[in-house]
N, C-alpha and C positions, 0 to 999 in steps of 0.2 A: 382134827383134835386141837382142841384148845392148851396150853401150858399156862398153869397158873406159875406163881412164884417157886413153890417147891418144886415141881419138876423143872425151872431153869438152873436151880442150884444143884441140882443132882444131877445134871447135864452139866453144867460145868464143871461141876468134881469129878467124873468120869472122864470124863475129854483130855484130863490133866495126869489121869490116873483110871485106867478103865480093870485095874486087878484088885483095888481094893473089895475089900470083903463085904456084905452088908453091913455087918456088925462096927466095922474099919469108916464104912460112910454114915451109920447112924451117928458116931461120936463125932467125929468131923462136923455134919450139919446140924448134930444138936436134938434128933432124930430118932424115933422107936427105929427099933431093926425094922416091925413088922410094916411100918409105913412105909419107910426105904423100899423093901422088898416087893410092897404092892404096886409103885411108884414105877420101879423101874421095870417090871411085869407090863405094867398100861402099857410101857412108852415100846415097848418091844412088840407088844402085839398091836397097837397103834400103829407101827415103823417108823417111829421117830429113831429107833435105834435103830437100824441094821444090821451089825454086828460089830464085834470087838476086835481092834487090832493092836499092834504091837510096833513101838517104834524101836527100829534096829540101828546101832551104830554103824554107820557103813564103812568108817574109816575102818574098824579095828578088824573088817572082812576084805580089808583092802581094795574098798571100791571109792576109791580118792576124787576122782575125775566126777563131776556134776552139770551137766547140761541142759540144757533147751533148743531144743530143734522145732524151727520154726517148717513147716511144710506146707509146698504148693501143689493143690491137686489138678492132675491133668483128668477134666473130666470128662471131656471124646474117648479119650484112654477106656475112663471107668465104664461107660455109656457103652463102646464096644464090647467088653470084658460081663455087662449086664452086671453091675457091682454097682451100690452106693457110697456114698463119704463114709458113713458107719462102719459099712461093711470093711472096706480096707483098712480104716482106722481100728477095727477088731483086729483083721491079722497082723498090724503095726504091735499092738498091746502082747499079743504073745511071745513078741521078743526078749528075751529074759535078764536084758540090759532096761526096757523100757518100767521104767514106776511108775508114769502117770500120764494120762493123755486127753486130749479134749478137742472139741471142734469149736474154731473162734471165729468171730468175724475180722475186716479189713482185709489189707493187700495178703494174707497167708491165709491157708485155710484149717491147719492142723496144727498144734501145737505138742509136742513131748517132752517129759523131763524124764533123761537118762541118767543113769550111773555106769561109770565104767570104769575097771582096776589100773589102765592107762589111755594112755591120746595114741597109741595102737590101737589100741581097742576100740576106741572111740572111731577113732579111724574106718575100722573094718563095718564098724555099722552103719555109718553115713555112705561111705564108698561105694559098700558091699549087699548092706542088704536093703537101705533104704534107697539110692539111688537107683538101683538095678529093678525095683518094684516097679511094674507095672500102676500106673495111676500116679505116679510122683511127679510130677514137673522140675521142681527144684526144691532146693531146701537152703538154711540158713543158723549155723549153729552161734549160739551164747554159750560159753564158758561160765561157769559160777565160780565167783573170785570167793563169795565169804556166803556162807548159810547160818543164821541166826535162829536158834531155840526159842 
């Protein structure tokens, strides 16, 4: 699917704000409702949109601590285990400390960005449930000093 002009502005007003109202983005962009509405209808059955989420304050749920765990996989480990990088990188993701994860290239092969309410806590998951995995090699934690909006 192509994106003319109008659907990149309606993607970026959403991006910035995915609860505005149609009515709330037609005045914004200048906009019938009814174009808005068909607009962002394509882009949804298109899949340019996948769905709508919600950015949470983490501080004020007291999850202070922000990382990056950088991960090496053992993969004779995985090979015996009959498991792919995917595959363990799914049961990494259901950690309920884990927000984000990806497979990268270079000297690491898994990447994470955790949250966690202390460097306990942080602790117990590097220690506890990510070193102790089957398929881990080693890993490598980043502190995040400053996260910018």
């Amino acid at each position: 699917m192509e994106l003319d002009e109008i659907d990149i502005k309606i993607l970026e007003v959403l991006k910035r704000n995915s609860k505005l109202s149609y009515r709330e983005l037609g005045k914004k962009l200048l906009m019938p409702v009814t174009t808005v509405h068909h607009r962002i209808r394509k882009l949804e059955k298109n899949g340019v949109i996948k769905n709508y989420s919600l950015v949470i304050d983490n501080k004020k749920l007291g999850r202070t601590i922000s990382s990056y765990i950088l991960l090496k996989v053992d993969y004779s480990s995985l090979k015996h285990m009959n498991l792919s990088q995917q595959q363990l990188a799914r049961k990494i993701k259901n950690n309920q400390n884990v927000e984000d994860i990806a497979l990268i290239t270079g000297l690491k092969d898994i990447i994470i960005k955790v949250r966690c309410s202390s460097i306990e806590e942080l602790n117990n998951l590097i220690n506890k449930d990510l070193r102790n995995l089957q398929g881990i090699k080693s890993t490598e934690t980043l502190i995040v000093l400053d996260e910018l909006d």
